[in-house]
C-alpha positions as CSV (number, residue, x, y, z in Angstrom):
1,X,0.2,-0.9,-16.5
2,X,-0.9,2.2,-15.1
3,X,-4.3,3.7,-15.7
4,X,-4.6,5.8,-19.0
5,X,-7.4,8.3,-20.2
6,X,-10.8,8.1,-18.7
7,X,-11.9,4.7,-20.5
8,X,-8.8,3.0,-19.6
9,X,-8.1,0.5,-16.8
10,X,-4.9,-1.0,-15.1
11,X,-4.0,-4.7,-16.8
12,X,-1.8,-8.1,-15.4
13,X,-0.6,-9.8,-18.7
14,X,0.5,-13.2,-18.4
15,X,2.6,-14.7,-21.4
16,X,3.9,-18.6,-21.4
17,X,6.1,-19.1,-24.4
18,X,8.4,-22.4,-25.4
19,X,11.8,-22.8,-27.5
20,X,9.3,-24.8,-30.1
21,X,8.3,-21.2,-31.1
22,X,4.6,-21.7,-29.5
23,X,2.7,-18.9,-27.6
24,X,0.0,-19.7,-25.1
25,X,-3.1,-18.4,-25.1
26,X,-2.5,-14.4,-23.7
27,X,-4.2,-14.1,-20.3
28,X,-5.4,-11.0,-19.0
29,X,-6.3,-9.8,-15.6
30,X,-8.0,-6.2,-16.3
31,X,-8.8,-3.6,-12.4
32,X,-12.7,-3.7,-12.5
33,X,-15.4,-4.1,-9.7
34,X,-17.5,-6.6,-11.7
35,X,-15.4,-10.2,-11.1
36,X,-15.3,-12.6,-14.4
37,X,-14.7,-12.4,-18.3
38,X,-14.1,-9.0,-19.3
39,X,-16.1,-7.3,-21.9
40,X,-17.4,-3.6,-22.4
41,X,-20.3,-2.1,-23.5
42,X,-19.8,-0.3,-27.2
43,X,-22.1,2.1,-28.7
44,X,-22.2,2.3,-32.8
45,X,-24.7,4.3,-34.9
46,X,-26.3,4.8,-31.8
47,X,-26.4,0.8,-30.8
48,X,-25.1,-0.6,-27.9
49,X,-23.3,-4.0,-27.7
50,X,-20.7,-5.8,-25.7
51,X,-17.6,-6.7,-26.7
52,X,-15.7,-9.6,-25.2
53,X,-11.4,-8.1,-24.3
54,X,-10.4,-11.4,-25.3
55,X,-11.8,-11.3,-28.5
56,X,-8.9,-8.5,-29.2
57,X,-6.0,-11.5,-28.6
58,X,-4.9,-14.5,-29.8
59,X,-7.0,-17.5,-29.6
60,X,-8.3,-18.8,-26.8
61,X,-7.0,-16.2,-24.8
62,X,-8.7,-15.0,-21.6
63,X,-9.3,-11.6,-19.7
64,X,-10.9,-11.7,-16.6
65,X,-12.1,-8.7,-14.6
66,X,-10.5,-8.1,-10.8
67,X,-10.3,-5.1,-8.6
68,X,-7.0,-5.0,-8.0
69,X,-6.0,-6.0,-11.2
70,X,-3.4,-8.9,-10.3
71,X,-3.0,-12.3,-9.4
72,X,-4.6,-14.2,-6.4
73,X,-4.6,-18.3,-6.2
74,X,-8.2,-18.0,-7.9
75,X,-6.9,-16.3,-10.8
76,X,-4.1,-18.8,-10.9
77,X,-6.3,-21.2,-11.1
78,X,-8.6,-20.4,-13.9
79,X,-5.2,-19.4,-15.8
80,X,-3.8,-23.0,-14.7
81,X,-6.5,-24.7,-16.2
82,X,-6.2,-22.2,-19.3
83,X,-2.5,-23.2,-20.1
84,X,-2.9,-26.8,-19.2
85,X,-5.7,-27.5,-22.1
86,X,-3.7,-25.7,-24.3
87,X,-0.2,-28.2,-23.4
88,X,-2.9,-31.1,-23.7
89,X,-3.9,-29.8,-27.1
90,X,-0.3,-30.4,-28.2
91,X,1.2,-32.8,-26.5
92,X,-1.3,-35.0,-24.3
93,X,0.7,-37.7,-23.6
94,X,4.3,-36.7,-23.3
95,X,5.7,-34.8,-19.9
96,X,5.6,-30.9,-20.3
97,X,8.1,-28.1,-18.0
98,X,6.9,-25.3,-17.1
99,X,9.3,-22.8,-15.1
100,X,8.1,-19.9,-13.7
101,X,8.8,-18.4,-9.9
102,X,8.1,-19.2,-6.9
103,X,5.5,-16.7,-6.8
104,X,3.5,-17.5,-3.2
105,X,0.2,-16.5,-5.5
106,X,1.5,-19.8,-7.6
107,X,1.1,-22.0,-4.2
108,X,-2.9,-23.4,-4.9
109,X,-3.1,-26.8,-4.9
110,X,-5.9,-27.1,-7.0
111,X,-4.4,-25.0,-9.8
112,X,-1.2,-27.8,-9.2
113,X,-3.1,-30.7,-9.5
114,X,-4.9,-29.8,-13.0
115,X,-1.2,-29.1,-14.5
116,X,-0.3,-32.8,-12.6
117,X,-3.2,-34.0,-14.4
118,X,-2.2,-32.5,-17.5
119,X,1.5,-33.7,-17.3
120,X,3.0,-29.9,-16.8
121,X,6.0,-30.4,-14.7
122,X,6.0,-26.9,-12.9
123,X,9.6,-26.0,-11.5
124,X,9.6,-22.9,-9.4
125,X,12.7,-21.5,-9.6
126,X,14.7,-20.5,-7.0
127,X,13.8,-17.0,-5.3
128,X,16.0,-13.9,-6.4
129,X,17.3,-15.9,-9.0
130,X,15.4,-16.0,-11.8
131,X,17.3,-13.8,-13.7
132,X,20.1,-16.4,-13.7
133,X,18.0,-19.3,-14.5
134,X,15.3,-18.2,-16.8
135,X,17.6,-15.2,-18.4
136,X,14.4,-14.6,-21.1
137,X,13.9,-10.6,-19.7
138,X,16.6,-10.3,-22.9
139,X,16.0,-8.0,-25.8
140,X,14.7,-11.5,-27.6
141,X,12.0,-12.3,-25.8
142,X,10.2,-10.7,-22.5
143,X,12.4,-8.1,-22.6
144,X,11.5,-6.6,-25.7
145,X,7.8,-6.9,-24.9
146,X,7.6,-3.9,-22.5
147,X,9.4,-1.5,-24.9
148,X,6.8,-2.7,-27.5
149,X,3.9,-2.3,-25.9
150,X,5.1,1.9,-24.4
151,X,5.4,2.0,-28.4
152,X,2.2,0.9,-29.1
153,X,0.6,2.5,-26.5
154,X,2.3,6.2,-27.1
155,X,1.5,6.0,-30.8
156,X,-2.4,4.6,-30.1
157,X,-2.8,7.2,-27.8
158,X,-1.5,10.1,-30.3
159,X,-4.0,8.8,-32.4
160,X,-7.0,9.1,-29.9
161,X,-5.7,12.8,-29.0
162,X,-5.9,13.5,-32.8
163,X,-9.1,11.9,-33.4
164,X,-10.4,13.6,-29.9
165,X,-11.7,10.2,-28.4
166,X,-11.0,8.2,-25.5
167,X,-7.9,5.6,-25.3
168,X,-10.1,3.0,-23.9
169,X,-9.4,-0.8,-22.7
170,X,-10.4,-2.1,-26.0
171,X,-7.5,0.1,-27.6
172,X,-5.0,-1.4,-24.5
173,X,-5.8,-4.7,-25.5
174,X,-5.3,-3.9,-29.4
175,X,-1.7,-2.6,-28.1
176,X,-1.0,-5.7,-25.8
177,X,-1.7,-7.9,-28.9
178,X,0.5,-5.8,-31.5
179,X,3.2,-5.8,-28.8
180,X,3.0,-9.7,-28.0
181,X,3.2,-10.2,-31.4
182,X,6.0,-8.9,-31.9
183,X,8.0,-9.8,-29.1
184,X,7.5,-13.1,-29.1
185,X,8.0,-14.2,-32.6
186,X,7.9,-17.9,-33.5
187,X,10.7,-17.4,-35.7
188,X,13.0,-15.9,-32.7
189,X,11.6,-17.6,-29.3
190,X,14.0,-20.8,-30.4
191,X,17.4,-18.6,-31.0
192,X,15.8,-16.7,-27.3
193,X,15.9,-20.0,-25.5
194,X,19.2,-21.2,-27.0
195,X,21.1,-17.9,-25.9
196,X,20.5,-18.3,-22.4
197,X,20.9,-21.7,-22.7
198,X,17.6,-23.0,-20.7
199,X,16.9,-25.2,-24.2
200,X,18.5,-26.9,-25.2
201,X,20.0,-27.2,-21.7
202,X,23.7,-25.4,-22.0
203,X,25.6,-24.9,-18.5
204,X,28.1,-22.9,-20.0
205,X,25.6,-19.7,-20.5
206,X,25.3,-19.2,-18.0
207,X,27.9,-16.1,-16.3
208,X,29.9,-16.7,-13.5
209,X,29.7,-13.5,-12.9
210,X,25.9,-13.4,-12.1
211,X,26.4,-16.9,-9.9
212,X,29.4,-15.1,-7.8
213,X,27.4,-11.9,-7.1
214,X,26.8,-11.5,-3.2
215,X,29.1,-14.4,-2.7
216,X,32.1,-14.0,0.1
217,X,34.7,-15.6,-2.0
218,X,34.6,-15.7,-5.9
219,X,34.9,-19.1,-8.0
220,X,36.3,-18.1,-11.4
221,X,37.4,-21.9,-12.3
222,X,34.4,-23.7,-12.0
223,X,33.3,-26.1,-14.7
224,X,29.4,-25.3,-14.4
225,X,28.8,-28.2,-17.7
226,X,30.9,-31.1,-15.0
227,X,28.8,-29.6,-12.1
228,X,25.5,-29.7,-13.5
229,X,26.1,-33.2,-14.8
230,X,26.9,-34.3,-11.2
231,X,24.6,-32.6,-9.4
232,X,21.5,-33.2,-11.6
233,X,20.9,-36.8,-10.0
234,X,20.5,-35.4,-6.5
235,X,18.8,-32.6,-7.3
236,X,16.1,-35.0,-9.4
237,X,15.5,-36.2,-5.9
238,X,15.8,-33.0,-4.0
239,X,13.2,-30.8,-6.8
240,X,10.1,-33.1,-4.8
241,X,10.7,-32.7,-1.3
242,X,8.7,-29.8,-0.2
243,X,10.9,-27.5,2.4
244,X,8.5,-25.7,4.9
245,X,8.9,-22.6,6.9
246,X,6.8,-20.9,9.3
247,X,3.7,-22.4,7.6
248,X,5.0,-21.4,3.8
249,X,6.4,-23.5,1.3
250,X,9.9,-22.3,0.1
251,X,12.0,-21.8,-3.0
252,X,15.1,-20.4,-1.2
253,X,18.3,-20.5,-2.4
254,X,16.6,-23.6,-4.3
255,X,14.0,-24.5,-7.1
256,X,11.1,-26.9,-6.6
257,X,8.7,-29.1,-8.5
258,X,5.2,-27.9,-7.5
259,X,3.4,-30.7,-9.2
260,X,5.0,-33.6,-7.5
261,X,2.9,-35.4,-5.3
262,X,4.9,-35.1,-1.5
263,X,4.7,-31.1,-2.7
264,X,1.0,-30.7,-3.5
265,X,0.2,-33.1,-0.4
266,X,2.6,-30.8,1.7
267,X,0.2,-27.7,0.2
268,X,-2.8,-29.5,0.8
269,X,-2.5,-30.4,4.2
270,X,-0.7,-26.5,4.8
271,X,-4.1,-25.3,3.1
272,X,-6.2,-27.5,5.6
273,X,-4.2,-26.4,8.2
274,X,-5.2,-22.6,7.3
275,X,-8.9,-23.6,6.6
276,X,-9.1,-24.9,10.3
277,X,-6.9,-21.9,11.7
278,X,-9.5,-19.7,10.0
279,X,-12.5,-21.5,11.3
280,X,-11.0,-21.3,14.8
281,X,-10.5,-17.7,15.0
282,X,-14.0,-17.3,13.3
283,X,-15.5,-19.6,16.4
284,X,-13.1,-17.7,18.9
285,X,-14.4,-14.5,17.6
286,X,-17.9,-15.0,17.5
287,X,-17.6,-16.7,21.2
288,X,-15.9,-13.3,22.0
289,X,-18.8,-11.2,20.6
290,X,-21.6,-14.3,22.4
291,X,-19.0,-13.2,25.9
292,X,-19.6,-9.0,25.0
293,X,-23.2,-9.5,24.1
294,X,-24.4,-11.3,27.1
295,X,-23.4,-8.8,29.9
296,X,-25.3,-6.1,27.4
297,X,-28.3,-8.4,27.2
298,X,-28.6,-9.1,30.7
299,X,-28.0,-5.2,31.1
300,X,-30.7,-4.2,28.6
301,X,-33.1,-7.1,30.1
302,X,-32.8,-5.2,33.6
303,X,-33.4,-1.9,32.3
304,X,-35.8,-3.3,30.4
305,X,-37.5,-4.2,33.6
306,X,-36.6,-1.2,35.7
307,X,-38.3,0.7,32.5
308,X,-41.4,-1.5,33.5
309,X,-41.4,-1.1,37.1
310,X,-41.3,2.8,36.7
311,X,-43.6,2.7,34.4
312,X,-46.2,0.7,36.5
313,X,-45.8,3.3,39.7
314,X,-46.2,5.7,37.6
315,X,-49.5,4.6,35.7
316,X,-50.5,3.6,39.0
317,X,-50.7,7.2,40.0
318,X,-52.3,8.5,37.1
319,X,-54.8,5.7,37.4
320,X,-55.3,6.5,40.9
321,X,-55.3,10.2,40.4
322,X,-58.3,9.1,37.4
323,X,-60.4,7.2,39.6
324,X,-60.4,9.4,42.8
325,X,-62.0,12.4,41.2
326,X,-65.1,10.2,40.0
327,X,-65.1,8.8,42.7
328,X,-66.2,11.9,44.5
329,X,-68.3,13.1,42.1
330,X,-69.8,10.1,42.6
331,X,-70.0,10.1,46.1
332,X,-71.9,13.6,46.0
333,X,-74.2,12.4,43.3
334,X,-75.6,9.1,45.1
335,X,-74.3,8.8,48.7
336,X,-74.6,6.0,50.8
337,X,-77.5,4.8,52.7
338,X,-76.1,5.5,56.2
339,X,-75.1,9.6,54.6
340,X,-78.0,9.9,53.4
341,X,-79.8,9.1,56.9
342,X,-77.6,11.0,59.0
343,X,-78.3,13.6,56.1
344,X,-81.9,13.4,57.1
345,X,-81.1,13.4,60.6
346,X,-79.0,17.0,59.7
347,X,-81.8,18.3,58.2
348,X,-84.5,17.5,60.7
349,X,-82.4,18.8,63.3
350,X,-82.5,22.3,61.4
351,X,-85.7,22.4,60.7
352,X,-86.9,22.3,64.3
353,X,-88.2,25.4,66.0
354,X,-85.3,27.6,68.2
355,X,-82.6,25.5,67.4
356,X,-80.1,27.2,65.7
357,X,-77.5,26.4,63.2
358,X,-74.0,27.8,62.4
């Protein structure tokens, strides 16, 4: 959501919802500079206090503060772990889907592994065709979420204008709440599920029209219910093996299960791979700077020394130019033995009778 009013900030929401008419715990990713749990500082009768964002959702829901306020692998992983203690809560012994896409954000191995360890199956569906597959973005479930939440927002805000206050963060996460509430009802999410059919699984739902778009030659006689049943053996098999290309795992043209072991060892060792890449161009790069910096230090080391040797000459004037003047001074003051006798020997010779001096 874009920013709105001065108190405001731009906000990621995250929703998992099932066909047993359960809602996860909302997660929130709120734009900030300060990284972590989200809260603001509330002033009331003139005291201040802070106010945790999640503690405007449902339970155990989580809003954490990034700048920009979206997704990384981090944030997938702390919302990972988030969704897999609530599907342990529930069910901790039975095998749990999870579909969402293929999202290269969604790609951490360590967010995979704690959703292995919690028995979440995640199936990334195949890339540009989630609206096919998981057809939820209908008026009964996502769908109706964003029209809910511009309601809430445009009538919260009319009320801020009125009152002449802010429409701050704490009011967008009031709005989010309201709006999740109402779009994902427990009573509808079942009937939601069932009209696509994604649960209980229903072949027939799905449009031909929507699996013919962008193909060359149309199929209007196909019995999707006959092909799913035959290809769902093979494609058991073919959801584990990870397909990579050019150093990325893919979800073209086909989905894949994240959390199966060959995938998250395929991420793993793609991760490693990108760990050691990294630490190589760091070690080139700072060789490449040690390369540029040693011409300059042997450079400023000779200067240095010319610097020294210019310095000496010159001080070695000065200290002569010092030293001479004294000197002479000097000289005048107390001359030698042998100038003071042929000094004597001047002044005798002037001193005798007829001879003159100059």
């Amino acid at each position: 959501m874009a920013m709105i009013g001065s108190g405001a900030a731009a906000c990621t929401a995250a929703f998992a919802i099932s066909p047993a008419g359960m809602v996860a715990p909302h997660f929130q990713v709120v734009g900030g500079s300060a990284s972590g749990h989200a809260y603001v500082q509330v002033t009331n009768d003139g005291k201040e206090r802070k106010v945790a964002l999640a503690s405007r959702l449902n339970d155990s829901a989580v809003v954490i503060r990034r700048d920009p306020s979206g997704f990384d692998r981090g944030v997938f992983d702390v919302w990972a772990q988030q969704f897999a203690s609530f599907a342990k809560s529930y069910y901790p012994e039975e095998n749990k889907l999870l579909a969402l896409d293929g999202a290269k954000v969604h790609l951490s191995a360590f967010g995979l592994l704690v959703l292995a360890w919690a028995k979440v199956h995640f199936i990334a569906e195949p890339s540009k065709l989630s609206h096919v597959i998981q057809a939820l973005d209908n008026k009964s479930a996502y769908g109706s979420f964003q029209p809910a939440i511009r309601r809430q927002v445009c009538s919260r805000f009319g009320k801020c204008v009125g009152l002449g206050c802010s429409f701050t963060v704490l009011e967008l996460m009031d709005c989010i709440k309201k709006a999740a509430d109402h779009a994902f009802s427990p009573s509808d999410l079942p009937a939601a599920f069932a009209n696509v059919g994604m649960w209980p699984l229903d072949p027939k739902k799905v449009y031909s029209e929507e699996v013919n778009k962008g193909a060359g030659r149309t199929a209007k006689d196909v019995d999707l219910q006959l092909l799913a049943d035959r290809a769902v053996p093979a494609m058991r098999k073919d959801l584990k093996q990870p397909t990579i290309i050019q150093g990325t795992l893919s979800t073209a043209g086909r989905p894949v299960n994240l959390t199966a072991p060959d995938v998250i060892s395929a991420l793993e060792k793609l991760e490693e791979h990108k760990r050691v890449k990294a630490a190589a161009e760091e070690q080139g790069r700072r060789e490449k700077v040690a390369r540029v910096a040693a011409p300059k230090a042997t450079k400023a080391k000779r200067d240095a020394a010319l610097k020294a040797a210019r310095f000496e000459k010159a001080w070695r004037v000065v200290c002569a130019d010092a030293v001479e003047d004294p000197r002479h001074r000097l000289s005048r003051a107390k001359p030698s033995p042998r100038k003071r006798k042929l000094q004597m020997a001047a002044a005798r010779q002037r001193a005798r009778p007829g001879v003159a001096s100059d």
